[in-house]
Every structure is written in structure tokens, then in C-alpha cells.
C-alpha positions as CSV (number, residue, x, y, z in Angstrom):
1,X,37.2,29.1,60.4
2,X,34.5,26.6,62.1
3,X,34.8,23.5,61.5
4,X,31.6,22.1,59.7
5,X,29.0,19.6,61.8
6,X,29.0,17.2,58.8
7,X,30.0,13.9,59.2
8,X,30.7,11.7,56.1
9,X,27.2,10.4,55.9
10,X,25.9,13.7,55.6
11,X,28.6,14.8,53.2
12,X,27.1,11.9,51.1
13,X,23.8,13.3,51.6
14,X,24.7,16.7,50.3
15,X,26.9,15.7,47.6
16,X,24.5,13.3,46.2
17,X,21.5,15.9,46.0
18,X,23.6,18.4,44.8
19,X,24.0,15.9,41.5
20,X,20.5,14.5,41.6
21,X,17.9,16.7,43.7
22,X,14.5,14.7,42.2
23,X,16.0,11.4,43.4
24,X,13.9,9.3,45.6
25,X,14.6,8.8,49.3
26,X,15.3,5.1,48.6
27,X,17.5,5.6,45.7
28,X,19.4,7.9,48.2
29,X,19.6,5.6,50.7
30,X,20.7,3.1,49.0
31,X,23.9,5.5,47.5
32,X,25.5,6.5,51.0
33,X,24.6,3.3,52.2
34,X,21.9,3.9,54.9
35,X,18.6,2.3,55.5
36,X,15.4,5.0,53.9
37,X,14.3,5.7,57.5
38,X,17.3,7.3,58.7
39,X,18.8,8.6,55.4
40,X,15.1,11.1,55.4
41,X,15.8,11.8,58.9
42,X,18.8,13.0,58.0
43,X,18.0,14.9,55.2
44,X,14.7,16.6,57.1
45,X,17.4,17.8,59.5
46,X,19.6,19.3,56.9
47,X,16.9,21.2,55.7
48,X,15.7,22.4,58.6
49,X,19.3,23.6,60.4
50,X,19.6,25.3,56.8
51,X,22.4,23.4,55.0
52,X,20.2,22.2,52.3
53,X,18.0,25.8,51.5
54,X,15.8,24.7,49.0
55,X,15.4,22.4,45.6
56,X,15.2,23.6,41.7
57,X,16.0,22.9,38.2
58,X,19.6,24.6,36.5
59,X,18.4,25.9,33.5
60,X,20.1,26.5,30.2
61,X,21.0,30.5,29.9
62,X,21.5,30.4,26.4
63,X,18.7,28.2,25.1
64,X,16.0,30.4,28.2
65,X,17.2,33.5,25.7
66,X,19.1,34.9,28.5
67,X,22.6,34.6,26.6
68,X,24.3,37.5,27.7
69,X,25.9,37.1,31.3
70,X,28.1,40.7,32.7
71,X,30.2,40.7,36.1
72,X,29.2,44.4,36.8
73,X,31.2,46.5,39.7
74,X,29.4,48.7,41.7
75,X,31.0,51.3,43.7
76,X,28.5,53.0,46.2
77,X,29.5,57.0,46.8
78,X,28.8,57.6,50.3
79,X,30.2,54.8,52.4
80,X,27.2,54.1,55.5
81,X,25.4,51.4,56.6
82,X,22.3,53.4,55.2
83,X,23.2,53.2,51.8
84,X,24.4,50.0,51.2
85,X,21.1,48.3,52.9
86,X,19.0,50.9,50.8
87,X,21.5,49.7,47.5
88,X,20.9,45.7,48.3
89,X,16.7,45.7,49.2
90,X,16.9,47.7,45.5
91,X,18.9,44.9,44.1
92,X,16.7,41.7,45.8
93,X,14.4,43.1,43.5
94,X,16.3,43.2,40.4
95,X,15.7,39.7,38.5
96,X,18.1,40.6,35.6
97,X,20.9,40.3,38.9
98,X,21.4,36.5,39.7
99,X,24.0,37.0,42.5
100,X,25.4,40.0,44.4
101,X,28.4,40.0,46.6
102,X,29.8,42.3,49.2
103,X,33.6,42.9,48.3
104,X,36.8,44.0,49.0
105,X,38.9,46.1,46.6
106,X,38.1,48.8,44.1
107,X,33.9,48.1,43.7
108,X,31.9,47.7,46.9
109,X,29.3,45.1,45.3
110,X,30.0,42.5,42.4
111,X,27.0,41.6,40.6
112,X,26.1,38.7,38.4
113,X,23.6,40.2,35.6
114,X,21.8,38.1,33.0
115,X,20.2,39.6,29.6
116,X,19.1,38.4,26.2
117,X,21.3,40.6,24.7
118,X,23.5,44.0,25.2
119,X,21.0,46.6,24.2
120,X,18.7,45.3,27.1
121,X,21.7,45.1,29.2
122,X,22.4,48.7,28.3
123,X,19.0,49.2,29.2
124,X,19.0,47.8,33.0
125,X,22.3,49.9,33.5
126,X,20.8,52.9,32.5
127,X,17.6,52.6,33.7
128,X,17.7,50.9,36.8
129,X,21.8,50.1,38.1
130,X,22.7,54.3,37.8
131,X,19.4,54.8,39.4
132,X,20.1,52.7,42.3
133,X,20.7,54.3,45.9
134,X,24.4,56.1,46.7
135,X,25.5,54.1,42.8
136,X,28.3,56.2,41.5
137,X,29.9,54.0,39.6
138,X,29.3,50.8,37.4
139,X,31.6,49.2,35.5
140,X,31.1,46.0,33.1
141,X,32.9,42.7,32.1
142,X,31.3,40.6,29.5
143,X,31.7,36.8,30.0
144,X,32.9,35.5,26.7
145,X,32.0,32.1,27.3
146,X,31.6,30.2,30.1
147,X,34.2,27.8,31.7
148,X,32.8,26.6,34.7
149,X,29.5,27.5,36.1
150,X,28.1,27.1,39.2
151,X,26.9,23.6,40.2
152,X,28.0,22.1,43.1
153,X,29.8,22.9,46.1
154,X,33.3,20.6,47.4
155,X,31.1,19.2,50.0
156,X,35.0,17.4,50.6
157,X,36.8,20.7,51.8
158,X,34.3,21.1,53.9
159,X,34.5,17.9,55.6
160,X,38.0,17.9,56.2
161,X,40.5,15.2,56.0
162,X,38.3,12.6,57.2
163,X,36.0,13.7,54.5
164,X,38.1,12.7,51.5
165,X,39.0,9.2,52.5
């Protein structure tokens, strides 16, 4: 695995916008313990090599009215490069479908699906997910409730040893 190009100050950088995106450059600076100048240099140069890819708000599922959240395995019939890239552009344009993985096992995508409730669910499945290029199977897990959500990434494990000093 490459070893990341981070160095501890923009570990700091990354953690701390993780936590607090709307922070002010000076506020910043002043929490990993750089001047302003160089803390937004720093920052403009994360952004542009890609580590930081945008800025947004995490929003309440549940109180949004999108309360019901399904892990949904998707097994594609015909395994070729053409229908998996026809399967994910037809997913990109799925909204109810907040993340999509490649993976290995007994599905060939995971999906991360969002509804206000299960007949609308039911709805997407059999409306649009069978529908879906080379789909021949789909098969549901409801989350119950949720432990740990995504947030933030270990910024530390990616840093290495030095990283967690």
C-alpha cells in the first residue's frame, strides 16, 4: 500500500475540517498551530491534488424523512466489463442510492439505499433496481438502527507511526 504524502500538519488540516468544515481559515490556523498564510496554502493544495473533494452539511436521515436505510446486494448475470459500466452510469443516477461499492464475494455491487419508508423502498426495487442493466439478483438487509455512521476518516492510520505521536 502507498504510503500517504501527508505530513502531520496536513493530517491536522484534514482532521480538523473533517470535524468543522465552516471554520474560518484563522480559527484553523490557529488549531494546528500554523500562521493563516500558509495554513490556506495548504489547504488550497489539498483541494486541488484531490484529498479534500468538496465541503457539505451531514444531515439527519431520520428527521429529512428518509428513515429507512437497506444494504442491498446486487449480483450482475453476465460478468463483462459492458455490463457492469452500463449497471454503475444507471446507478450515478439513482438518488435513493447513497453509496455503491464494487465487491468481492457472493453480490458483485453493495449499495447503500435510503427511503422514507419500505413501501417506497419496495417501490425503487421493483421499479428501478430489477430493471437495471445485467441485475439478476437483489437481495436486502434492513439497518435496524444505526451504530456508527459515517463521519470522519482516521486521518492517523493514514499517517503512520509518526502520525499518532
Amino acid at each position: 500500500m502507498p504510503k500517504s504524502s501527508l505530513d502531520q500538519f496536513d493530517g491536522d488540516i484534514l482532521k480538523e475540517l473533517q470535524n468543522d468544515g465552516r471554520q474560518t481559515n484563522v480559527t484553523l490556523a490557529d488549531r494546528i498551530g500554523l500562521s493563516p498564510t500558509p495554513c490556506l496554502r495548504r489547504v488550497r493544495r489539498l483541494e486541488t491534488e484531490g484529498f479534500i473533494e468538496g465541503y457539505g452539511a451531514m444531515l439527519n436521515r431520520r428527521k429529512v424523512g428518509l428513515g429507512l436505510t437497506a444494504f442491498v446486494s446486487i449480483g450482475i448475470g453476465s460478468h463483462n466489463d459492458e455490463n457492469a459500466a452500463a449497471f454503475e452510469a444507471a446507478i450515478q443516477r439513482c438518488s435513493e442510492v447513497v453509496a455503491c461499492h464494487v465487491v468481492t464475494g457472493d453480490a458483485d455491487f453493495l449499495l447503500e439505499v435510503v427511503a422514507p419508508d419500505l413501501e417506497t423502498y419496495s417501490r425503487f426495487v421493483l421499479d428501478t433496481l430489477l430493471k437495471l442493466p445485467g441485475v439478476n439478483d437483489v437481495r436486502s438487509s434492513f439497518s435496524m438502527k444505526a451504530v456508527k455512521t459515517p463521519s470522519v476518516l482516521p486521518i492517523d492510520l493514514a499517517l503512520g507511526p509518526q502520525g499518532a505521536e
